[in-house]
C-alpha positions as CSV (number, residue, x, y, z in Angstrom):
1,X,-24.9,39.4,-12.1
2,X,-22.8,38.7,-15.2
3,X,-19.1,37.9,-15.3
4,X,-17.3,41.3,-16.7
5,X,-15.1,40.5,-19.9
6,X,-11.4,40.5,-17.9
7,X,-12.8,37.7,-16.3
8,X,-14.3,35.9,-18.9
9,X,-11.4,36.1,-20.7
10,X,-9.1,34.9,-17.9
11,X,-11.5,31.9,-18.0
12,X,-11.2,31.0,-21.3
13,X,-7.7,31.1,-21.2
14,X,-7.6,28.8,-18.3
15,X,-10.1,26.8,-20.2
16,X,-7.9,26.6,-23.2
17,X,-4.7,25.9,-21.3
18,X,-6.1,22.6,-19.9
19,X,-7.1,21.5,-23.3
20,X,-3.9,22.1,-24.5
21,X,-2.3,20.7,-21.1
22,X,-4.6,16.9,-21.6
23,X,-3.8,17.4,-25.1
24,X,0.0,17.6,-24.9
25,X,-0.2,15.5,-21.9
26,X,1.3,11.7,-22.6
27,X,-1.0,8.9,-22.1
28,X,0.3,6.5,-19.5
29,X,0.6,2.6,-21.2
30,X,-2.6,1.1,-19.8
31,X,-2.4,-2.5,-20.4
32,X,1.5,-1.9,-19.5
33,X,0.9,-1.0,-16.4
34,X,-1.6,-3.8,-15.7
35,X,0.3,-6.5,-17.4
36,X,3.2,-5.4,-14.4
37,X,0.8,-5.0,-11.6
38,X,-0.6,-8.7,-12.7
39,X,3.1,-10.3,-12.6
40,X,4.3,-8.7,-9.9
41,X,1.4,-9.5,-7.6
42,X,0.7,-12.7,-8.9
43,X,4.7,-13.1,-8.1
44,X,4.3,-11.9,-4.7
45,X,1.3,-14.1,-4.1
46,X,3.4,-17.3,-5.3
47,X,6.1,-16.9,-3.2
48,X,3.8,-16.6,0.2
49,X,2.5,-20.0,-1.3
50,X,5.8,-21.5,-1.6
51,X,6.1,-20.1,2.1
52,X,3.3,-21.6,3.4
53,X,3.5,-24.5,2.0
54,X,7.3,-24.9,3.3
55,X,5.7,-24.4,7.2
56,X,2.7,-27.1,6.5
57,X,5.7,-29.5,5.5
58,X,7.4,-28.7,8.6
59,X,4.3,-30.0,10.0
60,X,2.6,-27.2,11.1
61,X,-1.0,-27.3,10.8
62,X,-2.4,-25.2,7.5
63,X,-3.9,-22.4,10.0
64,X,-0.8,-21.9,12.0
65,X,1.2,-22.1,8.4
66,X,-1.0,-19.2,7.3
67,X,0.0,-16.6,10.0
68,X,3.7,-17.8,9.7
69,X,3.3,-16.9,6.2
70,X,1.5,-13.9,6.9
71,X,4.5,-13.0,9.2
72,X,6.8,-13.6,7.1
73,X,5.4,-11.5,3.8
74,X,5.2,-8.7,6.3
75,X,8.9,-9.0,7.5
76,X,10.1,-9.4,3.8
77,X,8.4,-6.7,2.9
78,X,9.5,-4.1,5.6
79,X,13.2,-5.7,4.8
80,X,12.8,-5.0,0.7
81,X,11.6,-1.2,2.0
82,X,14.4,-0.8,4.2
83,X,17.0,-2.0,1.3
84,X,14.9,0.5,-0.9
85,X,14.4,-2.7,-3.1
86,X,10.1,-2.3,-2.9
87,X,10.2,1.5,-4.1
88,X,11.5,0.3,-6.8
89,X,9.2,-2.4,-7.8
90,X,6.2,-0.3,-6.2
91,X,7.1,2.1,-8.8
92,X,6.9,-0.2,-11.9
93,X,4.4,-2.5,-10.3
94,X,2.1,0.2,-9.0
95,X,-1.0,-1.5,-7.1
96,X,0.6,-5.3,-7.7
97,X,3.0,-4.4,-5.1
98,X,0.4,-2.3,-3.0
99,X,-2.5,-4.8,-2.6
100,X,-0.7,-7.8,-1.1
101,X,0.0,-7.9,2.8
102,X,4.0,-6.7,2.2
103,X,2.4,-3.3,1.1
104,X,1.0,-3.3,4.1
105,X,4.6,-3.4,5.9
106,X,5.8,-1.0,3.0
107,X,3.4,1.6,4.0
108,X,4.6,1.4,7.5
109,X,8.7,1.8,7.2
110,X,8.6,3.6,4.5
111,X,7.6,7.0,6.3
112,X,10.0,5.9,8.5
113,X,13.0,5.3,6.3
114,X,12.3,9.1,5.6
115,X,13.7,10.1,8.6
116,X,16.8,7.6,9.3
117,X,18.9,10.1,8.9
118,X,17.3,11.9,12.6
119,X,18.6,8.4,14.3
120,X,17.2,5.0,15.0
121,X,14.9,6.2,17.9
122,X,14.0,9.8,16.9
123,X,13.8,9.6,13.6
124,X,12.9,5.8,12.5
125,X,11.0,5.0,15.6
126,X,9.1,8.3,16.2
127,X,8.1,8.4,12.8
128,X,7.0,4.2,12.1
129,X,4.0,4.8,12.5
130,X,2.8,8.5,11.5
131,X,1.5,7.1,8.3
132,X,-0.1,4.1,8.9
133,X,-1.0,4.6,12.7
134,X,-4.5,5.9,11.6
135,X,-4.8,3.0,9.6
136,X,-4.0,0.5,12.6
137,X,-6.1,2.3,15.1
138,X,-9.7,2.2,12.9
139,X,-8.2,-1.9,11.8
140,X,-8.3,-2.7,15.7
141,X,-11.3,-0.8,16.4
142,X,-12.9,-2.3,13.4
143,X,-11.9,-5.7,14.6
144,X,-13.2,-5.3,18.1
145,X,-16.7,-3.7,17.3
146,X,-16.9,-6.9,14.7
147,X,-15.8,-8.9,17.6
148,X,-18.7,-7.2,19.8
149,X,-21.5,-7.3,17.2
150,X,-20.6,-11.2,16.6
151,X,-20.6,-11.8,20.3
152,X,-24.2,-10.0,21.2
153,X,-25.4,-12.5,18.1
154,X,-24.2,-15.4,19.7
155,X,-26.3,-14.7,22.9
156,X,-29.4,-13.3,21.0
């Protein structure tokens, strides 16, 4: 059954909009944005060196360093979030800010900082972990059926 002409019309008009739309549309700076996402990740990434290598010279051993370090990025980056600093450079850095581990604590208080206004414990706290609570509970199950599968290896 073919389309009557009201409608063929109306999609041809759509049609025509959205080449006009992609047309008029600007194009975002490509190699820009990746020349920021580089910098600012590979910034982010020197200073947890700089950070772990300040714990292995406090004599920590290089494995213990690494989850001080990891601690720390995280804390530093839930801090820069609640200052509204990482917004900021998440929105000129785009996935350079996203992929390191403070992303990970950005994607967690910033749902949160949403809400501040509701109070610490109703609105900060009760909202911490709307966003990124799905994403912890499939990282721990993940982890323990990993765990499980390399255990049943072991005694096979």
């Amino acid at each position: 059954m073919g389309k009557n002409p009201e409608e063929l019309l109306k999609t041809a008009e759509q049609e025509e909009y959205h080449h006009l739309v992609n047309r008029m549309k600007p194009k975002p700076p490509l190699a820009q944005n990746c020349m920021w996402a580089f910098v600012v990740g590979g910034l982010i990434c020197v200073v947890g060196q700089i950070i772990m290598e300040y714990f292995i010279s406090l004599g920590y051993s290089r494995q213990d360093a690494v989850s001080l370090e990891s601690t720390s990025m995280i804390f530093l980056g839930a801090l820069f979030t609640g200052l509204g600093i990482y917004d900021n450079l998440g929105a000129k850095a785009g996935a350079g800010s996203v992929v390191p581990i403070t992303g990970f604590a950005n994607a967690i208080v910033a749902p949160a900082m949403e809400f501040k206004r509701e109070g610490y414990i109703f609105g900060v706290g009760a909202k911490m972990f709307s966003i990124a609570g799905p994403t912890l509970l499939f990282g721990f199950t993940a982890s323990v059926l990993i765990g499980l599968a390399k255990l049943i290896m072991l005694y096979l």
